[in-house]
Backbone as JSON, one array per atom type, in Angstrom:
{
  "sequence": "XXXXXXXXXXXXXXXXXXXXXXXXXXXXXXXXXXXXXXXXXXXXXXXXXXXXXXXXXXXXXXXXXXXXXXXXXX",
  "N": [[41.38, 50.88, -52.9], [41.44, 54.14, -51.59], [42.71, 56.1, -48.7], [40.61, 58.11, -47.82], [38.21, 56.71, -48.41], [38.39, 54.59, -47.17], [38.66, 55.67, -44.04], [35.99, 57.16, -44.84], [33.8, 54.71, -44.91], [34.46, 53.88, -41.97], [33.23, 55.86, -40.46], [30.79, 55.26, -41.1], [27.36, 54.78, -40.28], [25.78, 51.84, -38.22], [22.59, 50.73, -39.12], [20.99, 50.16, -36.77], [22.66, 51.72, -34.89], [22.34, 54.14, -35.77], [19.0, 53.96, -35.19], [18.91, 53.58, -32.39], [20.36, 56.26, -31.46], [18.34, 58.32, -32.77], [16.31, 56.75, -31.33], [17.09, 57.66, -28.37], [16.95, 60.45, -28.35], [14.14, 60.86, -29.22], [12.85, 60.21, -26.29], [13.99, 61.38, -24.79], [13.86, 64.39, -25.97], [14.19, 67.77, -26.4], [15.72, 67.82, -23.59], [18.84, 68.09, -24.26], [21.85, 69.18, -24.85], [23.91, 68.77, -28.02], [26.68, 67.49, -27.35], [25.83, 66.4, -25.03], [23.85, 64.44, -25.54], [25.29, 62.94, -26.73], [27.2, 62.26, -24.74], [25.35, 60.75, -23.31], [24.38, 58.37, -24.54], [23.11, 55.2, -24.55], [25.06, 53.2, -25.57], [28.28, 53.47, -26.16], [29.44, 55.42, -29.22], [31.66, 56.93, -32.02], [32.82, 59.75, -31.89], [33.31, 60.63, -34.77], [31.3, 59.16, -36.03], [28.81, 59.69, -34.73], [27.98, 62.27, -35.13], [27.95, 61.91, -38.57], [25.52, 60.83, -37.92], [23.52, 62.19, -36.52], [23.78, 64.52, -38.42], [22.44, 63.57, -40.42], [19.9, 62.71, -39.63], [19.25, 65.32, -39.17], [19.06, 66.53, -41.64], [17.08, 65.09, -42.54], [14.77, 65.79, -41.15], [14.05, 65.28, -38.79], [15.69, 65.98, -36.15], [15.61, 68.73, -34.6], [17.69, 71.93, -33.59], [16.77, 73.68, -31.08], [16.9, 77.28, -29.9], [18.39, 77.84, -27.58], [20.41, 75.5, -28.14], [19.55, 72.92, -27.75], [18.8, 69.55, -28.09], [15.79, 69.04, -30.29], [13.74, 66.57, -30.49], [11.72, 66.18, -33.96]],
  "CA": [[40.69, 51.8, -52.02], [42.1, 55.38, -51.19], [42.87, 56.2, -47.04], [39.23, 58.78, -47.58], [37.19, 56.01, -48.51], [38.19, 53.66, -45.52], [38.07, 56.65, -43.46], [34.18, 57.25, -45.03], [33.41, 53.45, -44.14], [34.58, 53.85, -40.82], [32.21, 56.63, -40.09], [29.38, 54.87, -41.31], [27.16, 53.88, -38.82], [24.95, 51.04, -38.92], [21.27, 51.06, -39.11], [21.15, 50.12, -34.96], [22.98, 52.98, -34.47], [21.2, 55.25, -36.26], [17.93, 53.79, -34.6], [19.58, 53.99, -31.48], [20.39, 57.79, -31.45], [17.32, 58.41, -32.86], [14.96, 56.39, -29.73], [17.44, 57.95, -27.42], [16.62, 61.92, -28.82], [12.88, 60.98, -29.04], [12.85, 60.16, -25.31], [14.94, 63.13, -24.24], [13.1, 65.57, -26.12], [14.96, 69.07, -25.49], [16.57, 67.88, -22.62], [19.88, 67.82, -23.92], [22.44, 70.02, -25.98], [24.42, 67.29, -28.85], [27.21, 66.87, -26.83], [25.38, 65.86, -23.72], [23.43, 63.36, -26.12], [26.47, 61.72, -27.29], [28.15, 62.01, -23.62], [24.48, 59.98, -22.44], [23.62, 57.48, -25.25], [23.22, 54.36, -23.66], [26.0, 52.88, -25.88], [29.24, 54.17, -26.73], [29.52, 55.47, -30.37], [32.59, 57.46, -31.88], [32.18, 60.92, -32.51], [32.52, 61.07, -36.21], [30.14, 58.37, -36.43], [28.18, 60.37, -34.17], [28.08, 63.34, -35.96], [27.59, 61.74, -39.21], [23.69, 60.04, -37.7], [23.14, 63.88, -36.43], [23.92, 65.62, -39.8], [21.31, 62.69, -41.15], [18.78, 63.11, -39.41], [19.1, 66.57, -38.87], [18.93, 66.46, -42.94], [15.5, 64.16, -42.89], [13.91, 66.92, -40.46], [13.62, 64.3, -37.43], [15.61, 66.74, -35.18], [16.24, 70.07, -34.65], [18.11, 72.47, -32.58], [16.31, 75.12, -30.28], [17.44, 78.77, -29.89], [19.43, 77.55, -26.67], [21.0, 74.6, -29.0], [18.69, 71.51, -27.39], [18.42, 69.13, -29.74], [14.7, 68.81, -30.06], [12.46, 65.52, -31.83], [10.86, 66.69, -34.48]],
  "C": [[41.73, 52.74, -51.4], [41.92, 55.0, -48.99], [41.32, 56.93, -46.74], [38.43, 57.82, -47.82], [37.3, 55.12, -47.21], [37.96, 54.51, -44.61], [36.37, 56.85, -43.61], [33.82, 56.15, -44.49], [33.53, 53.77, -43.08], [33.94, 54.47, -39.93], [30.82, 56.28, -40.55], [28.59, 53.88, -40.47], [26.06, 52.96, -38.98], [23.2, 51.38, -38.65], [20.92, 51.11, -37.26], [21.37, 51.46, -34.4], [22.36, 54.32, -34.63], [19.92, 55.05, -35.29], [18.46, 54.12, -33.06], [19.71, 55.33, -30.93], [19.08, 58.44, -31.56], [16.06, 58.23, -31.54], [15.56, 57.45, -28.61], [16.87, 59.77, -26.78], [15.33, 61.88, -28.47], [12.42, 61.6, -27.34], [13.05, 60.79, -24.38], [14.5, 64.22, -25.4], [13.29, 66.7, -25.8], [15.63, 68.99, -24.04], [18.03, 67.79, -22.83], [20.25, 68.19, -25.08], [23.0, 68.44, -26.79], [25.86, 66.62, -28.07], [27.05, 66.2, -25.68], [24.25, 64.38, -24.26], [24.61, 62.47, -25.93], [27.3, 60.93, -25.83], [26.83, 61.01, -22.8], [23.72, 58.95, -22.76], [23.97, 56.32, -24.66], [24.6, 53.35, -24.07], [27.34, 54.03, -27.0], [29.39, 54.32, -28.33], [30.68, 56.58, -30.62], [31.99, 58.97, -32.41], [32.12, 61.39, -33.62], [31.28, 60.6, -36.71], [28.99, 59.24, -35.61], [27.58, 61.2, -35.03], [27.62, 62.97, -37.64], [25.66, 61.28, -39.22], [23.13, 61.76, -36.97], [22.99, 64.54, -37.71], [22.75, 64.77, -41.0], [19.65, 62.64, -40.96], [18.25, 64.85, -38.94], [18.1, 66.81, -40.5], [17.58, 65.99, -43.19], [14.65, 65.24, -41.83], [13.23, 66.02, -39.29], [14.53, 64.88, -36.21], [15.66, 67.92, -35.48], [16.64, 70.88, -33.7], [17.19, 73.99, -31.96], [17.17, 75.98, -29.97], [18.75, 78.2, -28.38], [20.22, 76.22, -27.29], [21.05, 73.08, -28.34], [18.72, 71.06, -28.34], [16.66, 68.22, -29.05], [13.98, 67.24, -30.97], [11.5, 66.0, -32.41], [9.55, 65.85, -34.69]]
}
């Protein structure tokens, strides 16, 4: 195993997490740009891993960002 593949593992976040981010967005519903998510999820997660469960569900069309760059529940 190369240094990019443990790197990729290491950003992979587990299903929890994902669900996690996910309930947290639902709940907050345009109240909150992505870094004010990440800075208010009830548990600490790192920010690539972060960023990787954003760019996933951004991808599956379960959020999206409003013109002021809320992240909304789709």
């Amino acid at each position: 195993m190369n240094y990019g593949e443990k790197n990729d593992i290491a950003r992979s976040p587990t299903l929890q997490t994902v669900l996690m981010v996910e309930k947290f967005i639902d709940e907050n519903s345009g109240e909150f740009t992505k870094t004010q998510v990440f800075n208010n999820l009830p548990k600490k997660v790192m920010w690539q891993t972060f960023q990787v469960i954003m760019e996933y569900l951004e991808g599956i069309n379960k959020i999206a960002y409003d013109k002021e760059g809320y992240v909304v529940y789709v």
